[in-house]
C-alpha positions as CSV (number, residue, x, y, z in Angstrom):
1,X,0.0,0.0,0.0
2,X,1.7,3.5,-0.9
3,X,2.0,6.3,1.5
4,X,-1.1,8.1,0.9
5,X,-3.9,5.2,1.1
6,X,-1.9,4.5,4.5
7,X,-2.5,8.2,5.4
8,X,-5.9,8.2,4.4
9,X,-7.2,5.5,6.3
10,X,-5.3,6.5,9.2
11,X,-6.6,9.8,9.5
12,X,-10.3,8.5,8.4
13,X,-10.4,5.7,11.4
14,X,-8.7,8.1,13.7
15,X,-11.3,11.1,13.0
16,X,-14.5,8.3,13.1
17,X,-13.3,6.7,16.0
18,X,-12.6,10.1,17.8
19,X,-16.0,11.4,17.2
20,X,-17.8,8.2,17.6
21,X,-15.9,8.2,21.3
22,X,-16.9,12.4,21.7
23,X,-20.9,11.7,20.4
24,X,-21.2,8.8,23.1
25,X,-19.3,10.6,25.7
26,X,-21.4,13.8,25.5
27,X,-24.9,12.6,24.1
28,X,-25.0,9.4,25.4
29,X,-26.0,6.4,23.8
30,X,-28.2,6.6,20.9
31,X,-31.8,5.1,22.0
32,X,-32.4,2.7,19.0
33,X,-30.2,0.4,16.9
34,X,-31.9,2.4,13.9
35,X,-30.4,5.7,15.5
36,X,-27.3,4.1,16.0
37,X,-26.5,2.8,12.8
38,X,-27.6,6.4,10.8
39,X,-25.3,7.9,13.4
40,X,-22.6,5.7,12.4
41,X,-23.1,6.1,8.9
42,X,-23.0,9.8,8.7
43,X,-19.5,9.9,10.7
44,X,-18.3,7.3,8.6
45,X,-19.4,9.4,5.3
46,X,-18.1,12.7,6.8
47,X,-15.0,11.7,7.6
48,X,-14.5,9.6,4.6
49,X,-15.1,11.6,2.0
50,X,-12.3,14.2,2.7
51,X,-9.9,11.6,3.8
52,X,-10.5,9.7,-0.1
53,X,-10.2,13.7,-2.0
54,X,-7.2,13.9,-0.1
55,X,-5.5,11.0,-0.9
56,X,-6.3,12.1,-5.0
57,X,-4.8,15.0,-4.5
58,X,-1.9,13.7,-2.8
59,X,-1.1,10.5,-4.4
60,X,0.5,11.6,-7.5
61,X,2.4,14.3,-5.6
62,X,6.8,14.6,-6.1
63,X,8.2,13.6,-3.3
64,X,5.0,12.7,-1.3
65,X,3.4,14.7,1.4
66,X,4.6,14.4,5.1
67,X,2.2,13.1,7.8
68,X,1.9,16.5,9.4
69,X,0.9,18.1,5.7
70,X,-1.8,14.9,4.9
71,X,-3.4,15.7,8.2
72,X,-3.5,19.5,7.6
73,X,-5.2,19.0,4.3
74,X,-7.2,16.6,5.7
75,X,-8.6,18.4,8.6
76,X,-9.0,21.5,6.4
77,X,-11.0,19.0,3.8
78,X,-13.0,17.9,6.7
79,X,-14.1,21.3,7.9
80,X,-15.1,22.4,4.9
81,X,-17.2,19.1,4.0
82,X,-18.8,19.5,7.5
83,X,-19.3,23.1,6.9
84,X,-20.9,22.5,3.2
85,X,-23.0,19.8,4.8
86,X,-24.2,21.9,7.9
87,X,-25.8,25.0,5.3
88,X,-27.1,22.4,3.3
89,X,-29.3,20.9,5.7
90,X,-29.9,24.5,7.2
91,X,-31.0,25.6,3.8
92,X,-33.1,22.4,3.3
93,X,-34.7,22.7,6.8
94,X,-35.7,26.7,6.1
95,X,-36.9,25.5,2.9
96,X,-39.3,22.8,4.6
97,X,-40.8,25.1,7.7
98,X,-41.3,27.7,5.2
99,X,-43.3,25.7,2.2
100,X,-46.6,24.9,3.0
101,X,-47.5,21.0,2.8
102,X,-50.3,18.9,1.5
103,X,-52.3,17.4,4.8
104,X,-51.9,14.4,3.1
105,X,-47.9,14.0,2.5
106,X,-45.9,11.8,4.8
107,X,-44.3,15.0,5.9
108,X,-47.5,16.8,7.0
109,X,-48.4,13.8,9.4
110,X,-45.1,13.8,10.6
111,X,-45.0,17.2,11.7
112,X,-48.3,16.9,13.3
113,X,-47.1,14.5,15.9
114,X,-46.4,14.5,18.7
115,X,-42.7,13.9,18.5
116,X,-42.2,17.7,17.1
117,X,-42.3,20.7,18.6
118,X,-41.6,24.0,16.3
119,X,-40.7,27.3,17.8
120,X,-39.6,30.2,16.2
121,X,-37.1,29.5,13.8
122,X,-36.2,25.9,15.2
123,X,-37.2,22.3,14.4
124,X,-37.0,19.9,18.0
125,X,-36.8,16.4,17.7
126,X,-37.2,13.8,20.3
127,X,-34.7,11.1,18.6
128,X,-31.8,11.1,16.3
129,X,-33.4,8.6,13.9
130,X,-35.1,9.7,10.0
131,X,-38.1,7.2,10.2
132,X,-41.2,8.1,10.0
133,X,-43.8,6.7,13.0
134,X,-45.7,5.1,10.6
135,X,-42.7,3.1,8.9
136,X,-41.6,1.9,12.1
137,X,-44.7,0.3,13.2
């Protein structure tokens, strides 16, 4: 395995390990296996993807890049993905309090319940997991 793959996964498992470890620490366990596993999977996607555009940006680079360089680039990479990812959903929630919805769309019942409470300008869930209460059930 050449330098950079080995910097890449080293950094990715560090980074996904160290916030797996600082999620659990400060919010606890997640309350379902379902919440668990989406939890899981977006650490593992946001700290994979910059690790995997830094390693094609460094592995054709003369003479390759020092350990202290691949994690520079790397934790810049990962602060912007996080950052691109955070207005994204920001945007996308705005979007979604703002529109009005069809009584009849999965959305509009899911906002109903009880599990949601909307004040101004924020969206309060009760758990960490996507599912809708009628797809669980």
């Amino acid at each position: 395995m050449q330098k950079p793959a080995k910097q890449a996964l080293t950094f990715w498992l560090f980074a996904t390990a160290l916030i797996l470890l600082a999620l659990v620490t400060w919010l606890g366990a997640p309350r379902t296996p379902d919440g668990a596993g989406e939890a899981i999977g977006r650490v593992v996607a946001q700290t994979g993807v910059p690790a995997l555009l830094v390693w094609w940006l460094a592995r054709s680079r003369k003479p390759p890049w020092s350990w202290l360089q691949f994690g520079s680039v790397y934790l810049l990479a990962a602060i912007a993905f996080g950052l691109l990812l955070t207005m994204g959903r920001a945007h996308a929630t705005d979007r979604c309090l703002a529109t009005p919805m069809p009584t009849g769309t999965p959305l509009a019942h899911a906002m109903q319940s009880p599990r949601f409470a909307v004040a101004p300008g924020y969206l309060h869930l009760e758990t960490l997991s996507s599912t809708l209460p009628s797809a669980a059930q």
